[in-house]
N, C-alpha and C positions, 0 to 999 in steps of 0.2 A: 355863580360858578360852582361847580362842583370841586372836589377833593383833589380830583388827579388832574384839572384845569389847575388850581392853584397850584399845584408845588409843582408842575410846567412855571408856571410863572415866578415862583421862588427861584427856580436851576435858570430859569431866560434874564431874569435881572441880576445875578451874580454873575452870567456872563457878559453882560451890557458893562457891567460895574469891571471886568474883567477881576474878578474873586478868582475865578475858575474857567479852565481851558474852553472852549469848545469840546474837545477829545472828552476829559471829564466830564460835562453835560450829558455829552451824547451816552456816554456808557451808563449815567446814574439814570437819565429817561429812559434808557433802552431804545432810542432812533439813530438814525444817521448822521452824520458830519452834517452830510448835505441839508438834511430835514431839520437842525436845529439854526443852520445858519438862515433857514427861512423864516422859520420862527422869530426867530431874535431881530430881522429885519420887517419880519409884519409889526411885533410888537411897538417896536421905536417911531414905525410909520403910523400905525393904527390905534395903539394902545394896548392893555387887558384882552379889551375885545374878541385882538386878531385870533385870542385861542379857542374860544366859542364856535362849536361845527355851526356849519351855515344852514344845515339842514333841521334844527331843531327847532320843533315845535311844529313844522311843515310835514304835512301826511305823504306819502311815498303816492306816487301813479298809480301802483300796480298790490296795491296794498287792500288788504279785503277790511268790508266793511264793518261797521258793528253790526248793522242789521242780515249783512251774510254768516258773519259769524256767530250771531246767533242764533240763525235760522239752521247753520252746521252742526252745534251742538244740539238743539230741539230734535232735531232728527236721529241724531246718534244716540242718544237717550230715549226717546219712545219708538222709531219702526224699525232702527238697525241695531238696539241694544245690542243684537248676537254678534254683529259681525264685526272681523277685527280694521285696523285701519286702514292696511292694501287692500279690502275690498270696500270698504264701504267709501273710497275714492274713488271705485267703478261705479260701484250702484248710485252712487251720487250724480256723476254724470250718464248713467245708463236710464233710469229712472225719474230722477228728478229738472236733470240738466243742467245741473249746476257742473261749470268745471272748473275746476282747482287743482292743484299739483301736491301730490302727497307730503311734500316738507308742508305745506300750507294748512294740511287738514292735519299735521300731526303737531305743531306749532298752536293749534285753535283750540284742539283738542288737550292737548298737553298743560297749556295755560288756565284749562277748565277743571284740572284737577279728572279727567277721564282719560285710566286705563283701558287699553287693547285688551279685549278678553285672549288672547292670544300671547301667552308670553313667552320669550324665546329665550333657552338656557344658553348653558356659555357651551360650544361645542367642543368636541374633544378630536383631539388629532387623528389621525385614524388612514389607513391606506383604504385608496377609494377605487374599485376596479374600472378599468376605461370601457367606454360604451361600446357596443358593437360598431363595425364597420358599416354594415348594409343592416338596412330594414326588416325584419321575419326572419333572423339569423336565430334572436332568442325573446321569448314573449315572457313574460312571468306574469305569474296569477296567483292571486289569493284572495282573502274573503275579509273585512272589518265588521267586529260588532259595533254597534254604538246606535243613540238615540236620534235615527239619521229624518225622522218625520214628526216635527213637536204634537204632543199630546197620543205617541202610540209607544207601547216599551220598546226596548232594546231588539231591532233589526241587524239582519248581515246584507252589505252588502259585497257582492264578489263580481272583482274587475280583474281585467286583464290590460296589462301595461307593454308598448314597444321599447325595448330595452337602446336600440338607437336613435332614435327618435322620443320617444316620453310622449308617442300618443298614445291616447286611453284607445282601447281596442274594441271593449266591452264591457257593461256594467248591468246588474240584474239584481234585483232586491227582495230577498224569501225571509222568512219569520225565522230560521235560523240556516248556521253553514251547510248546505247539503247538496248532493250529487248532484242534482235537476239544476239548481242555482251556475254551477259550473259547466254542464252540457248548454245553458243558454249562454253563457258569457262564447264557449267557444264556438257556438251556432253564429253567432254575430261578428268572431272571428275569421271564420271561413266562409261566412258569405258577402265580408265588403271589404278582406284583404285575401284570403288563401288561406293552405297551410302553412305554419312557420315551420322552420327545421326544428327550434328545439322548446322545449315547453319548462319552464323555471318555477317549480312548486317547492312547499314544504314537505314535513313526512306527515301528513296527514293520511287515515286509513283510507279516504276518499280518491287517493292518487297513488297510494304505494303498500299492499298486505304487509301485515308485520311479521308474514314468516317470511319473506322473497331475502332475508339477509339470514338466514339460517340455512341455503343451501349451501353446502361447500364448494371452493372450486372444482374437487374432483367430480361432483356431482354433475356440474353444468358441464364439464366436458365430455362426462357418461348420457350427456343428452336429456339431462333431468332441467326442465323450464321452470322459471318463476312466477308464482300464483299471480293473478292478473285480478283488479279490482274491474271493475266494472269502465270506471274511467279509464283507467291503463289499458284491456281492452280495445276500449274506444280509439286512442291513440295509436293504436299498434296495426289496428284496420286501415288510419289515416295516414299511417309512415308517419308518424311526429314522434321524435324523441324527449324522453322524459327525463329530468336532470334534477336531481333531490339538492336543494339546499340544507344544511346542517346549523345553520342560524337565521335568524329574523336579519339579521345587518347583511348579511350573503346576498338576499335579495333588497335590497335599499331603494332602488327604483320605485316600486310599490308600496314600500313602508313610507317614503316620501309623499306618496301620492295619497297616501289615506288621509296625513296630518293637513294638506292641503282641502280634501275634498270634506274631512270632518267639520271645516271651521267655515265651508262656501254653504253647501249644497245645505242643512236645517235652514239657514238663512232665506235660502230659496225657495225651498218649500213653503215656509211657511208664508211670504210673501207671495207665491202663487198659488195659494190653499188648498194644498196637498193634503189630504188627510186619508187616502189608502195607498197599500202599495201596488195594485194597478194601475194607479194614476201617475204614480212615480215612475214609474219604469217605463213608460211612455214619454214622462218628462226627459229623464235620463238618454232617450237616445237624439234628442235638439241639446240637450245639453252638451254631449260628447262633442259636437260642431263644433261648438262655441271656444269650449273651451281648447280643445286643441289647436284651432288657428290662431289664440293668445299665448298659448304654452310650448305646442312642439317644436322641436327642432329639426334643422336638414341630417341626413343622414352625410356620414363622411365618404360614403360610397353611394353615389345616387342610385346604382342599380339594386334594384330590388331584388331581396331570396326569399321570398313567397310563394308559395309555388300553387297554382288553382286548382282547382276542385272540379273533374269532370263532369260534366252535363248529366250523367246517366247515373251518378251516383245518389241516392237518396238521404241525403243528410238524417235524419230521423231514423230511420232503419239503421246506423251507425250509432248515433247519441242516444241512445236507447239501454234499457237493463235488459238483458238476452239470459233467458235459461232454458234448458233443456228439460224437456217432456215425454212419453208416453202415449200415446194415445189408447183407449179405451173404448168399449162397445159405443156404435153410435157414431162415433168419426170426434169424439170430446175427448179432452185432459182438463185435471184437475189441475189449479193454479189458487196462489192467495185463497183457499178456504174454501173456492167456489168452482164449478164446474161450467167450463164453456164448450160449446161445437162450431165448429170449423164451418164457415158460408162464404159461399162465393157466388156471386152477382145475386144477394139476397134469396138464396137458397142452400140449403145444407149439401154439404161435403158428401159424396159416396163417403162410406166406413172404409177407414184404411188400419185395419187390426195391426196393434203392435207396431205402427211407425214409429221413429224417431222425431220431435217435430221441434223447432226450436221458436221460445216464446218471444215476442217483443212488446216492453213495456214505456210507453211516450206518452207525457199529459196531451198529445196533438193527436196520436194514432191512438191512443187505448190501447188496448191488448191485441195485439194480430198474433198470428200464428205464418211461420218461417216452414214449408214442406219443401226440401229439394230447389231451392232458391225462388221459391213462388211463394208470394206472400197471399192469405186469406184474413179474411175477418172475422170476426167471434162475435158470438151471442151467448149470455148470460142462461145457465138452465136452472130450472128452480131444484131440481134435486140431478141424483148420479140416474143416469139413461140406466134403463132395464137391458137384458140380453136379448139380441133379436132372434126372437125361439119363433117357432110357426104356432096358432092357436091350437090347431087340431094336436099336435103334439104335447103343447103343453095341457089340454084337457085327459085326455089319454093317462100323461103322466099320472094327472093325479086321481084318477076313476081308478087306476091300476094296483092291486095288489104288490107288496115286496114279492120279488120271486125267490122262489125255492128252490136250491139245488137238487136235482135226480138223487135215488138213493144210492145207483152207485159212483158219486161224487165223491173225489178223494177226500174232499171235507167231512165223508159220511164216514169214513175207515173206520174201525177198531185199529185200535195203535195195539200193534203183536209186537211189541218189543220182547225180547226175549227176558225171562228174569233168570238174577243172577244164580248161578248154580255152581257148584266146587267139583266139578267131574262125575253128579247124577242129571239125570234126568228128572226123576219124578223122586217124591218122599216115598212113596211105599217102599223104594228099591233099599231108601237106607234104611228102613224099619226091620226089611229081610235082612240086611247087612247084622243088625245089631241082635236080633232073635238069635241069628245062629253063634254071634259070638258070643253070645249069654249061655246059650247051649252049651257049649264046649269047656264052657269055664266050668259050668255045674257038674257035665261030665268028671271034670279033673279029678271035681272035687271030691 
């Protein structure tokens, strides 16, 4: 018998012996009236015994085996090392087939002396803003660094999150956070939900210029606009409003969502042997399925504020870097370093001297060229086009002598300025002047 079977048995025979109440038993074991008067009646009828659980030493029904359970731990040690213990309860039965219930795998695991590589701090109290109403009300987006594909460095991946719902929207994976990474997240967004109403970023230069808060109010009322990035921009074409968060906890949604996909997706990869990020990003959009039919939620307003994307509109021609150009002899402008000209159905542009023309830049389209809402294509020149002069002219030119102005060319003048003079004309005139007053003087004399 054990310890706390005995002194049951100590408190049951001082009340058999009646030493001590029932009421006093019950309080010194901590059970009931009821529960000691059984007691005391099994013993008298059965002995010792009756305090012995009946179930000991008998294995439970539903009780896992040694040989599952060590077949639980062999796995979570060599092919799930990474992952923590709410996944590696799916992938157990996803993968393997084993199915087991998470107190079960964390009970098996626990008793093995192996930690969750996941550990969870003590949380802190905090007001938590309520989710939107409807669907596409407000998306938020941002980018995580981290070592998202084992054996390549430090990747960003940049998602977009449904702020009513917590589905992933969009996910895309570039070598660091940058402009392209976020035109595909929201490429993805508006072709398999819409436009959202409003867009939930940080101040990142990629979403927001750092002078657009140095205009004054008086300014925007004088009709003076705010510098536009490239992305902003973008949005501003699509009607989406763009809503600066002022901390990382502001937007929670997607901060939740990193700490979740940081601790699944190496996991996954590396068990479905990922090892570029082409491969990934391709995985990433079966992945989005999956995981949202286990994660999302209904929205508290089932009508959707998404609002579609017309037929006629060219997503690309939008999610693009757009500058303004020149054009030059030839029908070409200079861009990036290089000189391109303008073709349309694989033939070059009449010369359009001194348009205005606006650039469009997409890893899909390459470089087009935007004239009067007609877009063309470009071709690469190896140097800047010559002026289109006629030959015979240009030989002419140069057979030809500088020309010479005629001699009576005002360029040929003698410059007759007058010189300065004190009321004569000529010197001889004051030589007479002073002759005769030398005269007169010697006269005197």
């Amino acid at each position: 018998m054990t310890q706390e079977e005995i002194e049951k048995l100590r408190v049951i025979n001082q009340t058999i012996d009646k030493l001590i109440t029932i009421k006093a038993a019950a309080e010194i074991l901590g059970l009931s009236e009821r529960q000691v008067i059984r007691l005391k009646g099994g013993v008298m009828q059965h002995g010792p015994a009756f305090l012995i659980h009946k179930n000991r030493g008998r294995v439970p029904a539903h009780a896992v085996s040694d040989e599952l359970a060590k077949q639980i731990i062999d796995l979570k040690q060599t092919k799930y090392a990474k992952a923590n213990f709410a996944h590696f309860q799916e992938l157990l039965e996803e993968q393997e087939g084993i199915t087991v219930s998470y107190p079960t795998v964390y009970r098996t695991l626990s008793e093995a002396h192996i930690k969750s590589p996941k550990t969870h701090r003590k949380k802190k109290a905090h007001h938590r803003r309520k989710r939107q109403e409807q669907a596409g009300m407000l998306v938020q987006i941002d980018a995580s660094p981290h070592e998202w594909i084992p054996g390549l460095p430090c990747l960003n991946l940049h998602g977009a999150i449904d702020d009513a719902t917590g589905e992933v929207l969009g996910l895309y994976l570039t070598k660091n956070e940058c402009l392209h990474g976020y035109f595909q997240v929201m490429e993805q967004v508006l072709r398999h939900q819409g436009r959202p109403v409003k867009l939930y970023c940080d101040r990142h230069t990629i979403f927001f210029s750092p002078k657009d808060e140095k205009i004054s109010m008086e300014e925007q009322l004088q009709g003076v606009q705010k510098p536009l990035t490239q992305f902003g921009r973008s949005m501003q074409e699509l009607g989406i409003q763009m809503i600066k968060a002022r901390t990382a906890q502001a937007k929670g949604r997607i901060e939740r969502l990193w700490n979740t996909l940081q601790s699944r997706l190496p996991v996954l990869f590396e068990l479905n042997h990922m090892t570029s990020i082409e491969q990934a990003n391709v995985f990433l959009l079966k992945f989005m399925e999956v995981f949202n039919e286990k994660f999302a939620v209904e929205a508290q307003n089932p009508v959707c504020a998404y609002r579609p994307v017309d037929s006629d509109v060219d997503l690309g021609a939008i999610l693009c870097v757009k500058h303004t150009r020149t054009l030059i002899d030839g029908g070409a402008f200079s861009y990036g370093g290089l000189y391109y000209q303008l073709r349309k159905n694989n033939a070059p542009v009449p010369a359009l001297p001194k348009a205005k023309v606006t650039i469009l830049e997409h890893p899909s389209l390459g470089v087009c060229c935007a004239v009067n809402e007609e877009l063309y294509q470009t071709e690469v020149l190896p140097e800047r086009p010559k002026n289109s002069v006629s030959p015979s002219v240009s030989s002419s030119k140069k057979n030809s002598l500088p020309a010479s102005p005629p001699e009576d060319h005002p360029w040929r003048q003698i410059s007759r300025k007058p010189s300065p003079s004190y009321g004569y004309e000529k010197d001889t005139e004051i030589l007479a002047m002073l002759d005769d007053l030398f005269s007169s003087v010697r006269a005197w004399a």
